[in-house]
N, C-alpha and C positions, 0 to 999 in steps of 0.2 A: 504494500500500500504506500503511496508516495506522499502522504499525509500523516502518516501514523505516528501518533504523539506530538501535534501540532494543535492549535487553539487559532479560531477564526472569530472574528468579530463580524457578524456582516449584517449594515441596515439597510433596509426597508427589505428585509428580510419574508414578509408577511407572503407575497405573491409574485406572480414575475419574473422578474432576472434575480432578482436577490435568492428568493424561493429555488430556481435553479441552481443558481450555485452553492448552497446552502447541504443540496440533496447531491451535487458532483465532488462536494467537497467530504461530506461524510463518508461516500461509497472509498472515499481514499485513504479510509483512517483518520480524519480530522474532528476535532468536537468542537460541537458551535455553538455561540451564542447569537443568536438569532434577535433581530430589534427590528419592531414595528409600530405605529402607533392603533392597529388596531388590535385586541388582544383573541378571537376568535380566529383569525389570519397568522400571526406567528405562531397559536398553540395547535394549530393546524401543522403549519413547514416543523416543527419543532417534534409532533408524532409522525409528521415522514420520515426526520430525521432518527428517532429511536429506529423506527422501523429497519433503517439501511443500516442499525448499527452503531452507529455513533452517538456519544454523549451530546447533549442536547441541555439547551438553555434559555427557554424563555425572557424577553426583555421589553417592556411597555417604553419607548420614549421617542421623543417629536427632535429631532437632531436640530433645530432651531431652536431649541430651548436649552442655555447652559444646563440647567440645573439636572434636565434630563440625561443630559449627556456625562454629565461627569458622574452620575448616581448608574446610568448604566455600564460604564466601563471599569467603575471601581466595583461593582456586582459581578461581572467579565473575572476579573484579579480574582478576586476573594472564593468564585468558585472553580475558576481551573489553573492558580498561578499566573499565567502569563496571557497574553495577549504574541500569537505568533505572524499574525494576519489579520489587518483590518480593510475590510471589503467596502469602503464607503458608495452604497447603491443607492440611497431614499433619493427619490425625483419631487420634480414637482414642476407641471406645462400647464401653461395656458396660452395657447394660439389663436391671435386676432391680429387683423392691424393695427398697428400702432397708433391710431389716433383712436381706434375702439379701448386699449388697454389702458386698466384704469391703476393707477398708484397702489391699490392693494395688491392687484395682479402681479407687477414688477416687483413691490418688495418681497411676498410670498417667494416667490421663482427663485429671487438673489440668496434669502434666505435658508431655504432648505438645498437649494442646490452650490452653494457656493460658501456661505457661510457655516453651514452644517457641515459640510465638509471642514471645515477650519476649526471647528470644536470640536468636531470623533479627534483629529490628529493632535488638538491642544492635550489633550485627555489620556491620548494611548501614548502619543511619542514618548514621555518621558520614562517610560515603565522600559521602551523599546532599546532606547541608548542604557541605559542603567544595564541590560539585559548585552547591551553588543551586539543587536540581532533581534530584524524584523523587516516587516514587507507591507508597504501601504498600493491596494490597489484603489485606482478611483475611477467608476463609471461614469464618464463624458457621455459626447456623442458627434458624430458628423457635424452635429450644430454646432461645435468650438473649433470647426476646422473650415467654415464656412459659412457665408449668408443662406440664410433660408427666408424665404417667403413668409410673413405673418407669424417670425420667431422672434421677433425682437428681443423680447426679455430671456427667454430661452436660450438662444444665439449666445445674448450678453452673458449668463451666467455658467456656460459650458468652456466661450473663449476665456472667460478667467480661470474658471478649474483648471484649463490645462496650463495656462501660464502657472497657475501657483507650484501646479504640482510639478512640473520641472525645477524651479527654484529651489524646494524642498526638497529634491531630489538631489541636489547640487549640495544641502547644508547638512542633508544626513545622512551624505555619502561617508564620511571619516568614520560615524558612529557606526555601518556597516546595515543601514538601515535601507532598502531599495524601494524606490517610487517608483509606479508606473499607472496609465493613464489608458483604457478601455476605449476606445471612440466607433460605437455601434453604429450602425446606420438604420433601417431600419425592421422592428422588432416587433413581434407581434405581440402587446401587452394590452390588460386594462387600459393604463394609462395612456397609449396610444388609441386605443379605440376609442376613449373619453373625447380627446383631444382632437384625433382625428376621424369620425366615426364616418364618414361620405369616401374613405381612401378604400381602392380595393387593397386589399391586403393577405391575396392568397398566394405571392412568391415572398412574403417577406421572413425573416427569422423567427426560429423561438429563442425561450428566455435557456433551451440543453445549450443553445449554440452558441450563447455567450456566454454560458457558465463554464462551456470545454476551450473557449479563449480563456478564459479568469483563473482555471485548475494550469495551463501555458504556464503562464505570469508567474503563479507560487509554487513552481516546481521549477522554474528557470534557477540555472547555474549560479550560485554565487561571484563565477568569474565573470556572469555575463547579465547586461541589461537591457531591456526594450524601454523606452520612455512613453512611446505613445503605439498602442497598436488597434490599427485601423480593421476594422470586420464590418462587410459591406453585402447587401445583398450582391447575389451571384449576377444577379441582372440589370443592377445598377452601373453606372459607370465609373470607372476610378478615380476618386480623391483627387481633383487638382489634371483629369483628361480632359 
């Protein structure tokens, strides 16, 4: 098992790509602690997760909320030691044009998706360097690698995740800590059907396809590192052709 004896933190864990990788990650020997804010949806991925074997962790919190976050990762510490892998997945889209999009929209989107990322990593890093060893993944998306149509806020808050997450890549490289940066294209989720419910959506990914990119990332070499990796449908065209 290429996970075995490892500890994964992974949010929006509830359904989706997190829920995927939650369940690729336990078939590898990994024990997880699983964050969502709905609690019928994580206690859900959390008995798949028994099911496949692996240790399993319930965790209620809104990754916009310090207070959440630092109560779920030191709940993380306390029941499995360490924190080996943190999978930062919780989303959050709302797609309209820009003069339809209203100030709660924008900061919602900045927040869970950009800022919540910046508080799972205030929260785990430190345990991570102490330790000389750990793997932060973070799910973007095509939208930080490019405009898209009636993403504005979305767009905005995907092109800073992967800016941050290089940076941080660069400051946690001495500690032996490795960043890397998911950028999906398109996935067949809730959240996307919410979002985009008028799109045909019968070549696009599921949430096994990004979780067998994400299992990549935390079994890559310690000699070696990807910064951002791009997974695209098959029938889209390539990033930047």
């Amino acid at each position: 098992m290429l996970l075995k004896g490892k500890t994964a933190l992974i949010t929006g864990a509830g359904r989706g790509i997190g829920r995927g990788i939650a369940l690729a990650f336990a078939q590898q020997g990994c024990s997880i602690a699983a964050a969502a804010r709905t609690a019928d949806e994580v206690n859900a991925t959390v008995d798949l997760v028994k099911r496949a074997g692996g240790g399993a962790l319930a965790l209620l919190a809104d990754v916009a909320n310090p207070q959440d976050v630092r109560a779920m990762a030191d709940e993380t510490l306390r029941a499995f030691g360490a924190i080996d892998i943190l999978v930062n997945n919780a989303g959050y889209a709302s797609f309209r044009p820009f003069t339809e999009l209203s100030l709660e929209e924008w900061q919602q989107t900045i927040a869970v998706n950009l800022t919540g990322v910046f508080l799972c990593c205030k929260a785990v890093v430190p345990s991570m360097i102490a330790r000389k060893s750990g793997r932060i993944i973070n799910i973007s998306s095509v939208a930080g690698l490019k405009p898209l149509l009636n993403q504005s806020a979305y767009c905005a808050s995907k092109h800073g995740l992967n800016g941050f997450s290089k940076v941080l890549a660069m400051e946690l490289r001495e500690h032996h800590v490795a960043v890397h940066t998911i950028c999906p294209g398109g996935v067949d989720t809730r959240l996307a059907q919410e979002a985009m419910p008028d799109r045909d959506k019968s070549d696009w990914m599921t949430p096994e396809d990004i979780a067998h990119a994400c299992l990549y990332l935390a079994t890559l070499s310690p000699r070696a590192s990807t910064d951002e990796l791009v997974v695209r449908r098959f029938n889209s065209a390539p990033i930047g052709g």
